[in-house]
N, C-alpha and C positions, 0 to 999 in steps of 0.2 A: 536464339529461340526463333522458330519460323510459329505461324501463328496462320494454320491452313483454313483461311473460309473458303464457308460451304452454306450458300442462299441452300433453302428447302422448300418446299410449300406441297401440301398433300400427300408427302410422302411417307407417312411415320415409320413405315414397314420397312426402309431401306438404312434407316438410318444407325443399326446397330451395325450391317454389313461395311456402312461406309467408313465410320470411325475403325471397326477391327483391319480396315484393309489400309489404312492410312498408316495406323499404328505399327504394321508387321513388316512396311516399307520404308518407314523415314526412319534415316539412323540419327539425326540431330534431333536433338530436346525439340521438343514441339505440342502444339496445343491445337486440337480442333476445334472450332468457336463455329457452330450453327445460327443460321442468321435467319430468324424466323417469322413469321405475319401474328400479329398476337392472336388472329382469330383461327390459327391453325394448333388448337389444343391438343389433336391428337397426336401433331409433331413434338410439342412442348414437353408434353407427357413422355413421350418414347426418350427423349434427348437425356430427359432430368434420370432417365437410369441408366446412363453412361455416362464415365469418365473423361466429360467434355465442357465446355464454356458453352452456354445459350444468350443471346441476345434478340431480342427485341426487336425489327427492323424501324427504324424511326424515321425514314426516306419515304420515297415514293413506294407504293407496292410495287415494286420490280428489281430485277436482278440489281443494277447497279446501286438503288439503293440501301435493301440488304448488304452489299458487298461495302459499300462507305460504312455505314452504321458498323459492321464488326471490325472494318479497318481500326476506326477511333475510338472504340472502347477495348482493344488491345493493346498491349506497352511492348509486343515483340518487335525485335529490330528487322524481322522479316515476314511477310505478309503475301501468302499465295491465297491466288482469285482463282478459288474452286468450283465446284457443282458436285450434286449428289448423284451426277452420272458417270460416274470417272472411275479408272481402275491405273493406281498407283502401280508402278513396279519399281524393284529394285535399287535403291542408289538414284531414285531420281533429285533427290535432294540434295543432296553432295555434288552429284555432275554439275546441276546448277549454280548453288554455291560456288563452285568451282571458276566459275565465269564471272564473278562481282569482281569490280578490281576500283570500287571508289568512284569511278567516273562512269561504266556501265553498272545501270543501278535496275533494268529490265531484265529479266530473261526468261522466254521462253521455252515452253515444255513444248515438246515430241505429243501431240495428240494420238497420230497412227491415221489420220481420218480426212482433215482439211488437204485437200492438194497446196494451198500456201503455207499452212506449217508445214508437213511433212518436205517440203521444199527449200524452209528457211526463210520464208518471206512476210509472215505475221505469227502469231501466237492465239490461241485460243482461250488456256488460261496459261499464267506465268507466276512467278516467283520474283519479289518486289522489294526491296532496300527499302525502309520505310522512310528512311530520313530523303527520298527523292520525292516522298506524295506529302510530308511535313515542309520541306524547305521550296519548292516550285509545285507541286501539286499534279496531277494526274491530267487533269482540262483544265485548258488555257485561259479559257476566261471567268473560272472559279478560284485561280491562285493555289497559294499553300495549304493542304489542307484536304483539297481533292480528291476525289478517284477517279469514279468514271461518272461521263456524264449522264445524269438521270432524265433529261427528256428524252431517250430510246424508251421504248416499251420493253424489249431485249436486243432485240437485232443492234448490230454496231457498236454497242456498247465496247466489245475488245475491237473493234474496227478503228475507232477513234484514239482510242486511250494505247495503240503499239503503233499507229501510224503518227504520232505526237512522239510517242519518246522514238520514234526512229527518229524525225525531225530533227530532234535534240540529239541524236548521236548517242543516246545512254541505251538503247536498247540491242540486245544479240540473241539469236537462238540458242538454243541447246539439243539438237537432238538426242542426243545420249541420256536426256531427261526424258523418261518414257512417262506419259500420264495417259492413258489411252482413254479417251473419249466417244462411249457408250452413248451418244444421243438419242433418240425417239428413231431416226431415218434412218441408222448406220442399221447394218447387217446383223448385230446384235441385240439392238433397241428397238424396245416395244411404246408405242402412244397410248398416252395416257394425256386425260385433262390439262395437267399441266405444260406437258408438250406441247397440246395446237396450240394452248393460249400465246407459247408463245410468236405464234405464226401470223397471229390474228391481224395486227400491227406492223408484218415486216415493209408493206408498199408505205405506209408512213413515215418508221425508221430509217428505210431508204432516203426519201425526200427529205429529213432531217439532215441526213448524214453527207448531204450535197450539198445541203446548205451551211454548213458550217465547214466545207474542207480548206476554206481560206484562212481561217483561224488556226493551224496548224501549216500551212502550204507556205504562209508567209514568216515563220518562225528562221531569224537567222543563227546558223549554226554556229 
């Protein structure tokens, strides 16, 4: 069972497209679980009339918190770190799977977008072995139990959390996992509220995200 989150906020309107496009791509049993701000009624509303899990987000309001909070309140043994901007294609699930082998317990999707995915060199969102974020944890100095770390506002958040399990040698790309990644800037995506906000924050996230790179730099493999 893979167990695809998908943080939301202000979006209600997208959310029927984003579950029919999940569902009409992934051939493994699966479950889309939306991870929601309780004061975003209009998404809760639109969710509760699809064939989907809603939760709560019980974190910080931000990406990585949504993304913890549906992590642990799902029992799937596999757990992708989605967005409601994304366009699944065919077999991305399977090429993935395809690549777990018990000791790589990361793998990255094919965006189409980042110059370091499309390269193989990080992951935007990925596809996750759940028993790697239960038994050692996502961030380093949260333990078992983890995802990603929540003082990012957004930015860094998969910065931290694929440069860690590269550390650890459990992480591999997939490009033949296509998830293509519609953001606000690409060529396709349009800005909305939700988008600057999460702009607003990047020169922090940044300065965040330098100061903790020794807490994965120093990880022996």
């Amino acid at each position: 069972m893979i167990a695809v989150l998908v943080p939301t906020f202000g979006r209600a309107d997208r959310l029927a497209r984003v579950a029919a496009n999940i569902a009409e791509n992934t051939e493994t049993e699966h479950r889309v679980v939306f991870a929601v701000e309780a004061e975003d009624v209009a998404s809760i509303a639109a969710a509760a009339e699809l064939d989907v899990d809603v939760v709560v987000n019980e974190g910080r309001p931000n990406y990585s918190g949504a993304i913890t909070t549906a992590y642990r309140e799902t029992p799937a043994e596999y757990v992708f770190a989605g967005a409601d901007d994304l366009n699944f294609q065919p077999g991305w699930d399977t090429a993935a799977l395809a690549l777990m082998d018990g000791w790589v317990q990361v793998v990255g999707t094919n965006d189409l977008l980042n110059p370091y995915v499309t390269a193989g060199l990080h992951a935007t969102h990925y596809l996750v072995d759940r028993r790697y974020l239960d038994d050692v944890g996502g961030v380093v100095d949260q333990g078992p139990g983890s995802f990603l770390f929540d003082g990012y506002d957004h930015q860094y958040t998969d910065t931290e959390f694929i440069a860690t399990a590269k550390m650890r040698s459990r992480f591999r790309p997939c490009l033949e996992s296509v998830v293509e990644h519609i953001n606000a800037w690409s060529p396709k995506g349009t800005v909305d509220a939700t988008a600057h906000k999460t702009q607003v924050t990047a020169a922090a996230d940044s300065a965040l995200y330098d100061s903790r790179r020794d807490l994965w730099c120093s990880i022996s493999r």
